[in-house]
N, C-alpha and C positions, 0 to 999 in steps of 0.2 A: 727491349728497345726503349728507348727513353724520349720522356713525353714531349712531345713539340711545344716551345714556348708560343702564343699567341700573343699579337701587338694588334692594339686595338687603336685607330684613325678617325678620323672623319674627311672623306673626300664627297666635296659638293654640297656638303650639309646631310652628308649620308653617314653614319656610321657603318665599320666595316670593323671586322676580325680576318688577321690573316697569319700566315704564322711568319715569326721573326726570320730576316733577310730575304722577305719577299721584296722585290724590284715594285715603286709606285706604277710603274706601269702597267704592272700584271694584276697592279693591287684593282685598278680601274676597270678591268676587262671582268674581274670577277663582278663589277656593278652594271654591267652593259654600257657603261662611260666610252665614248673613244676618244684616247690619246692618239694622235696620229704621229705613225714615225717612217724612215724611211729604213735609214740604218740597223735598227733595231730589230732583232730576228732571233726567238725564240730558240734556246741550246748553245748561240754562238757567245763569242767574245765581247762583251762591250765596247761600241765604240765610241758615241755620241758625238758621230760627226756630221747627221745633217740637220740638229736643231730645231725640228719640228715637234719634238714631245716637251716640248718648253710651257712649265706649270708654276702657278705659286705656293708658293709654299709661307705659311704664316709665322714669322720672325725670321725668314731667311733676306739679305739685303738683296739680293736680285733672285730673277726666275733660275730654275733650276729643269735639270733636262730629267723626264721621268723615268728613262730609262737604265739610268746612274743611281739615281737617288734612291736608297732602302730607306723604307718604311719604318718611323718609330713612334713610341708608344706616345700617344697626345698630338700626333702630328695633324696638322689640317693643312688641306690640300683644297685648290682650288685649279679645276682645268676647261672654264668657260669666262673667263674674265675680259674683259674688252682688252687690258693691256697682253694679256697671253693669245686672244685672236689677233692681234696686231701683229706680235711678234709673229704666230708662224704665215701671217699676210705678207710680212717685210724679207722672211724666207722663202718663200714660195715665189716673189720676185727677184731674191737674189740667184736661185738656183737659175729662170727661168732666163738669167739676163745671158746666157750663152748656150741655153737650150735651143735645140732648132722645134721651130712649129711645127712640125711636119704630121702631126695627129692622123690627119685624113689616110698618111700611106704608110704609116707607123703597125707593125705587125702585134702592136702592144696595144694600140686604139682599142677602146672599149674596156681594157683588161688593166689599165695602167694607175698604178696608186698616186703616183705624180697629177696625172688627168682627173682622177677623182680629188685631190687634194686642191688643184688650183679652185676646181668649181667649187668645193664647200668656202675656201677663204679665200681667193687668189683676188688680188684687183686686175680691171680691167684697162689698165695703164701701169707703162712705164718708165720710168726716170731713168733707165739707162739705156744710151743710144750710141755705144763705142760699136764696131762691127764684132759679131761672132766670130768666135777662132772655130775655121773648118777645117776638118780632117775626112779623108777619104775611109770609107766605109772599107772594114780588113776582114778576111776570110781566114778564121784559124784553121777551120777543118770544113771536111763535108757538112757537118754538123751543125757548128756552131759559128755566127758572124758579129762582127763585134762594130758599132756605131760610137767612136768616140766622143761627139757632142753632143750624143743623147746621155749619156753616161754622171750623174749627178754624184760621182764619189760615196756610195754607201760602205763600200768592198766590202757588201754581201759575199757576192762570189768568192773576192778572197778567201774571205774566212773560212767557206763553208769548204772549198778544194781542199785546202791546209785542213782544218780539226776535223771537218765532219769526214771528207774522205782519205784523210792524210796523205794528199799525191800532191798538193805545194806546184800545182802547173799554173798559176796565175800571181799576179805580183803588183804594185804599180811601180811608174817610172814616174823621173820629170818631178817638176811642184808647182805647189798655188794652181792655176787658171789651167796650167797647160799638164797637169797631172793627167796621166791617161794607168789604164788596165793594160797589163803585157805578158805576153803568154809565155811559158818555161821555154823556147824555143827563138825566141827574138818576132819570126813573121806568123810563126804556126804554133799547133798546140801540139805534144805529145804526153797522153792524159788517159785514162782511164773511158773518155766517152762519156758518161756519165751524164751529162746535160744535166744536173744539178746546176751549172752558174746560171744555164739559161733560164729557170724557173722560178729563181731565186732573186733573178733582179727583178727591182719594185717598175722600172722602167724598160722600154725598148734599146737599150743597148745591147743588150745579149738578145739575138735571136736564134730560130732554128732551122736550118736547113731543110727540115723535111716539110718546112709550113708555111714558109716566107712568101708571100703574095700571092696566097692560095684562097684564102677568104677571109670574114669577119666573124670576130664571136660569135656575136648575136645572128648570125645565117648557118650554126652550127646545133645537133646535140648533145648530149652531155650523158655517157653511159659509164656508171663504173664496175667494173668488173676485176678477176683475177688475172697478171699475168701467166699466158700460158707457158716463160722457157723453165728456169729454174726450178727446184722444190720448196722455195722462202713464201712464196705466196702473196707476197706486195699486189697491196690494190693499182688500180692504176684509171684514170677517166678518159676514156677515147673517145675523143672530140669527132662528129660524124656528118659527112653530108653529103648528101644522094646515097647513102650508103655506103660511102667511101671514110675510112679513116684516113685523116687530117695528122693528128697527131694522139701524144699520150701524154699524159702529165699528173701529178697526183697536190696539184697546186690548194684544196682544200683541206688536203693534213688528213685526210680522214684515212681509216685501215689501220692496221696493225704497224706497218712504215712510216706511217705521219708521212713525211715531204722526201722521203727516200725512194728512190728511182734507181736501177742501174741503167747501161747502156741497151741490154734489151728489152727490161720494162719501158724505154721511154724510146725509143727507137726501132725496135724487131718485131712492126707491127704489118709493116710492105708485104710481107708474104701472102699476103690477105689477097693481094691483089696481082701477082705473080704470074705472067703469061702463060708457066707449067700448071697452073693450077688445073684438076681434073675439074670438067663439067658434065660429062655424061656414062652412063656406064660403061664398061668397056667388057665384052666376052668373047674368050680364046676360040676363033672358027681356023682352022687348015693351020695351027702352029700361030696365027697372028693374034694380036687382039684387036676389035672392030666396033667402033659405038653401039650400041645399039637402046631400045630403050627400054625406062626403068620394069616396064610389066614384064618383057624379055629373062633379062637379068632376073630377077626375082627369081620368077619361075624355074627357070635352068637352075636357080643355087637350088630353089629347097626340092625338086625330083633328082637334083645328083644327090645330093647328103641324103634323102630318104631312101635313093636306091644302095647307098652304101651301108644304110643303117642297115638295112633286109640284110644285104649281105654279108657282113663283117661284123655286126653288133658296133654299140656305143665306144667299145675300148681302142676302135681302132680310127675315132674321128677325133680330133686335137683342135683347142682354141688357146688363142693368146691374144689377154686382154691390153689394154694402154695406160701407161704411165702418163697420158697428155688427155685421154676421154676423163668426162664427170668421173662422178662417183656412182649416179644413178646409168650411166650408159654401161661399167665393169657391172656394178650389179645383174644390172640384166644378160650379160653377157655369161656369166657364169652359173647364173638359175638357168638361163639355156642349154648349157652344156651340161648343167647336172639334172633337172627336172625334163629337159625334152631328150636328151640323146644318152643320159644314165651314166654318165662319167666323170671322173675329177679328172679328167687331162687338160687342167685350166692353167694356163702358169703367164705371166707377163717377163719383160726385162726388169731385171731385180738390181737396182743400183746401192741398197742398202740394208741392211738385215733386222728390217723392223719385227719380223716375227721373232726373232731370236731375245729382242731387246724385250716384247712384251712375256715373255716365256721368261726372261731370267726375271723380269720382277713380280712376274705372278701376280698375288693379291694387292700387290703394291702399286700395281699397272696405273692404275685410275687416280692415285694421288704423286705417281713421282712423274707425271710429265711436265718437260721442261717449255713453255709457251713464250713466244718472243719476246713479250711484257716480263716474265720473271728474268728471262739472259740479261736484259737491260737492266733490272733491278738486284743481280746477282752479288753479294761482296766478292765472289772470287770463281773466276770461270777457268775449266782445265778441259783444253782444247785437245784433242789428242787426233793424230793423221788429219788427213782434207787440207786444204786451204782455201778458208771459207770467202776470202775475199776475192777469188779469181771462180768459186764454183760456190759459193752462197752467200751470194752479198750482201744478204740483208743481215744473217747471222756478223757477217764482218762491221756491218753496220752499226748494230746494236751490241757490241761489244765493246767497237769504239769508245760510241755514244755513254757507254757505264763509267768506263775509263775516263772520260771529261767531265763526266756531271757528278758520279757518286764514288770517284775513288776507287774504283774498282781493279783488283789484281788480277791478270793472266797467266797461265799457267799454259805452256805450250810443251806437248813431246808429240817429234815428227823427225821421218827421215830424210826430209825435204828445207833449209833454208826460207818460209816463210813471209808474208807482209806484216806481217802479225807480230813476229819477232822484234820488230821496234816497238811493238807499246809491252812485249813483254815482262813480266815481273821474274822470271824464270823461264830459262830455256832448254831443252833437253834435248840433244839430236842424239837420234838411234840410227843402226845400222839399216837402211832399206830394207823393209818388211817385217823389221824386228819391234812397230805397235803392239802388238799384241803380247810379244815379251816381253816388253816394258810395264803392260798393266798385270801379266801373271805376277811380276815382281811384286808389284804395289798392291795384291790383292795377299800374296803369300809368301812373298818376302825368299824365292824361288826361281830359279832360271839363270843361263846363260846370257851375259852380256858383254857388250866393250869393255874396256878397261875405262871408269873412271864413272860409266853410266849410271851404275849402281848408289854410289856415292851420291852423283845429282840427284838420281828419284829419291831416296832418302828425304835430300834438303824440300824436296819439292813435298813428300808428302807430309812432313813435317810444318813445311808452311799453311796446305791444307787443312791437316789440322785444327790450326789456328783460328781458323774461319766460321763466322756463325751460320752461312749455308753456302754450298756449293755449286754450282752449272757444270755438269759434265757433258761435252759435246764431242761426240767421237764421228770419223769419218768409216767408207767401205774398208779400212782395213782393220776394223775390228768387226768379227761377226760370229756367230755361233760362240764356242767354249770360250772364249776372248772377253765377249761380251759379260756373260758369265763372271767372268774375273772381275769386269771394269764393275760391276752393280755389287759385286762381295768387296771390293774394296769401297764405293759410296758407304756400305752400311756399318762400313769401321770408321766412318767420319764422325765424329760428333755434332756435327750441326744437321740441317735440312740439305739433303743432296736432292737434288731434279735431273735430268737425263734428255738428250734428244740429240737420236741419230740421221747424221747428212745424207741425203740421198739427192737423186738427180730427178728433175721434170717436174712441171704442175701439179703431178698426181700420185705420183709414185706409193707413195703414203694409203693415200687412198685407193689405191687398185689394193695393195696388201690388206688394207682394213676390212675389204667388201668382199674377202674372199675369195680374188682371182690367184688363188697358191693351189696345188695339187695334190696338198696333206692337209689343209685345216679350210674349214669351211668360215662363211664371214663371222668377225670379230675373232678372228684367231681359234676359235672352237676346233679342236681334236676331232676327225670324222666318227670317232667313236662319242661324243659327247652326246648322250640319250635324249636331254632334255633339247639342245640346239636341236639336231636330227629331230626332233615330234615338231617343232617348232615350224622349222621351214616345210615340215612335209604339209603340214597345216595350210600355211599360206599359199604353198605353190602349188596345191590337190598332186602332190605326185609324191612317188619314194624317192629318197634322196641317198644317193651311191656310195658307200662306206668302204671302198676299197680304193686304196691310195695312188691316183694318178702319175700321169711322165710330169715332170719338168717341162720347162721352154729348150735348153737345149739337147733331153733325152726326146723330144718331139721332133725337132729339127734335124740329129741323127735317125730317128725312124721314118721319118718321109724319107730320107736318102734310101735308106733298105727295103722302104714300100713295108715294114711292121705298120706305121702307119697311111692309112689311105684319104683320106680328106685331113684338110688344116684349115679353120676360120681363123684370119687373123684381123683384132682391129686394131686401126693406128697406131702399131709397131712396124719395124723394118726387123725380123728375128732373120732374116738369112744373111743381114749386114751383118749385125750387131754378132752375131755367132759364128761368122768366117764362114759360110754355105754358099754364097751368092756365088762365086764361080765358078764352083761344082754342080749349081743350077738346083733345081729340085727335087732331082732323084726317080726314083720309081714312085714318088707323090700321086693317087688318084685327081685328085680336085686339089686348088687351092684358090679358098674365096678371102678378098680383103676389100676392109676401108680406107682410102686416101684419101690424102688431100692432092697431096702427087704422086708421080709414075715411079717411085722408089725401086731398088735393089728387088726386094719382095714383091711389090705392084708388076712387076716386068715377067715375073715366072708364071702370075698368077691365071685362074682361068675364070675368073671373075673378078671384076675390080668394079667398085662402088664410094662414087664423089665422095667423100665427106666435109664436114664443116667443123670450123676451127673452131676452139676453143673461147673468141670473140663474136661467133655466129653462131651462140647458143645459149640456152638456158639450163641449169644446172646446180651441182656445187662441188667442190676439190674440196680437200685436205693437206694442209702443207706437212713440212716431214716436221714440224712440232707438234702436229697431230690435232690442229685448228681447224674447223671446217667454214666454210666460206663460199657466197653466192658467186656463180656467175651469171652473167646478167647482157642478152643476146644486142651487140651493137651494131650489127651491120648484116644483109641478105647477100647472098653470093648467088648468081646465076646457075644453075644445075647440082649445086651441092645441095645433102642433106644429112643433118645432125645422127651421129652412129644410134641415140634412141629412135630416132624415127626408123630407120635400115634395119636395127632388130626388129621393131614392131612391125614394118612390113615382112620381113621372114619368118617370123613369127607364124604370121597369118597364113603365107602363103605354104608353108611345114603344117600347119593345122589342115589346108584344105589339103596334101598329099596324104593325112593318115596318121601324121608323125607329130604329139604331142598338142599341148594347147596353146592357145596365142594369146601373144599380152595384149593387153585392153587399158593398160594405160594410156590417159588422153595427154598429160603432160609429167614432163619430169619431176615436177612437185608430188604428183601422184604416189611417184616409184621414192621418192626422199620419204613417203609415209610409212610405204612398208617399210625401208630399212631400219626407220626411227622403231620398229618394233620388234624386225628380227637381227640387228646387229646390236650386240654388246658395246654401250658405248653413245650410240648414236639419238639417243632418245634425249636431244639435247630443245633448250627455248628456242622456238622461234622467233620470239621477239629481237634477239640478236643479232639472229641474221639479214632477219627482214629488214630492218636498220642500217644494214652496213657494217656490223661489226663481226666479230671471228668466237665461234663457239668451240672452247675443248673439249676433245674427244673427252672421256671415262671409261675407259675397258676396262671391263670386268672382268679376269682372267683368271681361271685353276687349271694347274697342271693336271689336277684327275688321276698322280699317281705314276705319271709320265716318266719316261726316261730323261734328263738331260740333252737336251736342243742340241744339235750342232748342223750346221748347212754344209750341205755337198760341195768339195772344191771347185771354186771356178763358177758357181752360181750364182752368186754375187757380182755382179761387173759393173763397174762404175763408167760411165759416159766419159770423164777424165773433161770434162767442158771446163772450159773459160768464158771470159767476161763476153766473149766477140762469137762462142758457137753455143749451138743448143742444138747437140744431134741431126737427127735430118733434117729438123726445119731451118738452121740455123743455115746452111748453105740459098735457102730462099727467103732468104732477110738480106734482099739487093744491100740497103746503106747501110749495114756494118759491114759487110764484106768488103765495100769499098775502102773502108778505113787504112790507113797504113798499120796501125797497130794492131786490125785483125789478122793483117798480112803477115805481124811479124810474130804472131802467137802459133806456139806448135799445133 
């Protein structure tokens, strides 16, 4: 790579080094200087159309705007001068002269960079007294509402709809004075959702529907945490009060997304508060289910599972963990099943076949993962099945975002027509389900294909090639032997290849990491793996079960035939997700579960137990780059409680029937210490996370000698989600459903 040239300034009287075609404006921010701008928005397009980063510059005949102007070698820069506070004094009056005052009722009051700008420079009079041109306040969508005379012309929003999310639903009309923002639609928006424009404007002209004359900043908290729909893992800050979210926003750039939000990171947060929401236990008495309370419940779950232990042995009671709980809540869930009841019949809903992927790179595991920082910094990304913009936005995001900033080529093969197909460099359409043929090709140069296909992957891995390192991003239609191929052709690459497979949900990633699978114990460990096995038996005082468990839906067919007689299920729906729910439960002895609501699964079940969202907990996820990240509890729900707390009371309440010992974790940080020790991987800084920032995994993984991976068909099942659902919760996320283009998504 070749060395960065460095230009050396003086801005202020300050000398500075930065490297060449740095923007003055960026050069200032490096000195704790503020340039103040309006227009000017990190990633986008330059505009310099609201004249408020207006600086001197030494031999230049007039001020210059800083956000235009590159830095060069000798240059001196002055951005406190009386003539340059004038200038943005004499701007700040001209914007202001068809601004409405309206601050007091302004949903941007307190938040507003215009509000903060007049008070550092603004004078307290004005020379212009012609009347404001008023426009009636327009409603694009549920969503989003649009204030034309608050609106100071940045086209922020513009920009960011067009480049950042290439959906081009925003525009202006009109000129000069009477220039207004106009949505792709004439009166309404049809968009993506996204609320991107609204966070984006520096003013109240874009607001949001779900916040509009609800409160005041400063009568608000400020929690950030992980979204819980997706597998991207974007932070998000959920504005709270009386315990109620207000709204989401990630308006401080921080996380792994910087300022990227989709519509249900910034929006799909209502369920919180959802009239179905369960609040107290529920247990099956004469066929029905009946509140009753929590010492009830408890009690009944752990003397039915001890009485079936007596009866049936461990092999015949089944748990399935959540792709939506922590990391430390599966953990615990699967040291239960194997250290209290002696069995791996542990399995979740599997949307992506991360074991397969850590299994084909073996010792490689821990240096080829692909982290959302590297996709964005990739020269060349080859995308292959999913479409990440409709089910992992943030991947679509930061692919974009390579593509604008670093020149970055895509590489797409899919049997599906894509969004992604417009920025691509190469395109490859395969015959439906034929991904995985298409990479045996590229790995062995092998297989049947269309007519002509062959020919493209050629061009395609030929351009590859070429590249000094790679992003290989595959969706659920490469898994097992597939995968395999796609990592033996990475290591015919000549450059750096990285790897990271799309899965579905907050967690997904991490329930696989932590060991909720039915053949490998956490970190991927083979139940034969000696040293893992001494390992946990160490930690958990118990022996740990080396005979290879049911799956999630060889469990779900053995409740139907009564081979199995109890099922603990947390926060999954397995009798949805698996086509069981209308042939009911079967000859099932018990079925104990956690909700949040009375789901497909909750409705069979003979114990059902409140639980708390993923926003009403403390914790950490793993997104499917294999990042680990805090969550961070924003809000108390009346009768819920966090699935760690419901293991640790049954726990207990299984210790006083006879059956195993009980966890004594006092909080979830506790249970993140032990994993830092018995999973492979996870023994990562704290300082990281404690921070706010996203720690990569490092699996250390050996085959041991293994056969060749391959997953059972039809174990893998992908959610198939878009922008507007997210499985079961996504039906109680009241305002996207409302959307018309939720309505019009299959």
């Amino acid at each position: 790579m070749a060395e960065t040239k460095l230009v050396h300034l003086k801005i202020d009287d300050r000398d500075v080094e930065v490297p060449a075609g740095t923007l003055v404006i960026e050069a200032t921010r490096r000195l704790g200087i503020e340039v103040p701008s309006f227009c000017y928005y990190p990633g986008l397009t330059l505009q310099a159309a609201c004249r408020m980063c207006l600086i001197e510059v030494e031999k230049a005949p007039k001020l210059q705007t800083a956000c235009t102007q590159v830095v060069g070698e000798g240059m001196v820069v002055r951005t406190n001068t009386e003539q340059v506070r004038n200038a943005r004094k004499f701007m700040l009056e001209f914007l202001l002269s068809n601004h409405p005052l309206d601050c007091p009722v302004c949903d941007k009051g307190g938040e507003c960079e215009l509000q903060d700008m007049v008070f550092r420079y603004g004078a307290d009079t004005s020379r212009f007294v012609e009347e404001k041109i008023h426009r009636p306040e327009e409603k694009w969508s549920d969503l989003v509402y649009y204030d034309a005379p608050r609106c100071i012309l940045c086209f922020r929003c513009v920009r960011v709809c067009d480049e950042g999310m290439d959906v081009k639903a925003l525009g202006v009309g009109m000129r000069g004075a009477h220039s207004i923002i106009i949505p792709n639609r004439e009166d309404h928006l049809e968009c993506e959702e996204c609320g991107m424009c609204i966070d984006i404007c520096p003013v109240g002209a874009l607001t949001s529907g779900t916040y509009r004359y609800k409160t005041r900043p400063w009568e608000m908290q400020y929690v950030s945490t992980i979204c819980t729909h997706c597998s991207n893992g974007c932070k998000t800050t959920l504005s709270v009060r009386n315990h109620e979210i207000l709204r989401a926003n990630n308006r401080d750039l921080s996380g792994i997304n910087k300022e990227f939000l989709c519509v249900k990171g910034r929006f799909g947060f209502d369920f919180t508060k959802h009239p179905e929401r369960l609040k107290q236990p529920l247990l099956r008495k004469g066929g029905k289910l009946f509140p009753v309370s929590w010492e009830e419940a408890a009690q009944a779950a752990a003397t039915k599972l001890k009485e079936l232990h007596t009866a049936y042995g461990g092999e015949a009671i089944g748990f399935i963990g959540s792709n939506r709980a922590s990391n430390e809540e599966n953990y615990m869930l699967q040291r239960l099943a194997r250290a209290t009841f002696g069995t791996n019949n542990i399995d979740h809903h599997r949307t992506a076949d991360y074991t397969g992927l850590v299994t084909a790179l073996g010792e490689r595991a821990a240096d080829s993962s692909l982290t959302m920082e590297h996709l964005y910094q990739s020269n060349a990304v080859l995308v292959i099945g999913n479409d990440p913009s409709n089910q992992n936005p943030l991947v679509g995001w930061q692919i974009r975002a390579g593509i604008r900033h670093n020149g970055a080529k895509i590489f797409l093969v899919n049997s599906r027509e894509i969004k992604l197909e417009r920025k691509a460099t190469q395109f490859v359409q395969v015959a439906d389900g034929q991904e995985a043929a298409a990479v045996r090709w590229l790995a062995t140069g092998e297989g049947q294909l269309a007519a002509g296909v062959s020919e493209k992957l050629a061009a395609l891995k030929s351009a590859l090639e070429a590249e000094p390192d790679v992003a290989i991003v595959f969706g659920s239609e490469l898994t097992g032997k597939a995968i395999e191929d796609v990592v033996a052709f990475g290591l015919k690459l000549p450059g750096k290849v990285r790897y990271m497979a799309l899965g579905d949900y907050a967690n997904s990633r991490g329930a696989a990491d932590m060991g909720v699978l039915p053949d490998r114990l956490p970190g991927y460990a083979y139940l034969d793996n000696r040293g893992v096995v001494e390992s946990l038996a160490k930690h958990w005082g118990a022996q740990v079960p080396t005979k290879q468990g049911m799956t999630a839906p060889e469990m779900i067919d053995a409740a139907q035939t009564g081979r199995l007689k109890a099922l603990y299920v947390v926060g999954a729906n397995p009798f949805a997700h698996f086509g069981k729910s209308a042939a009911g439960r079967g000859n099932l002895g018990l079925l104990i579960v956690h909700e949040l609501f009375l789901t497909e699964t909750a409705q069979l079940a003979d114990i059902v137990f409140p639980a708390a969202s993923a926003y009403e907990k403390d914790g950490s996820v793993t997104n499917t780059a294999g990042e680990i990240q805090l969550l961070h509890k924003a809000a108390e729900v009346m009768g819920a409680r966090s699935d760690f707390d419901l293991l640790r009371i049954v726990s207990h309440q299984l210790e006083r029937a006879g059956l195993g010992k009980a966890f004594h974790f006092k909080t979830p940080a506790a249970v993140f210490e032990e994993i830092r020790k018995t999973v492979p991987g996870y023994n990562v800084e704290s300082i990281g996370l404690l921070t706010g920032g996203a720690e990569p995994t490092k699996i250390e993984f050996s085959k041991n000698g293994h056969a060749p991976y391959d997953v059972p068909v039809q174990l893998i099942r992908p959610a198939n989600d878009n922008l507007f659902t997210s499985g079961t919760l996504g039906r109680f996320c009241t305002m996207m459903q409302t959307l018309p283009e939720a309505e019009a998504k299959p």
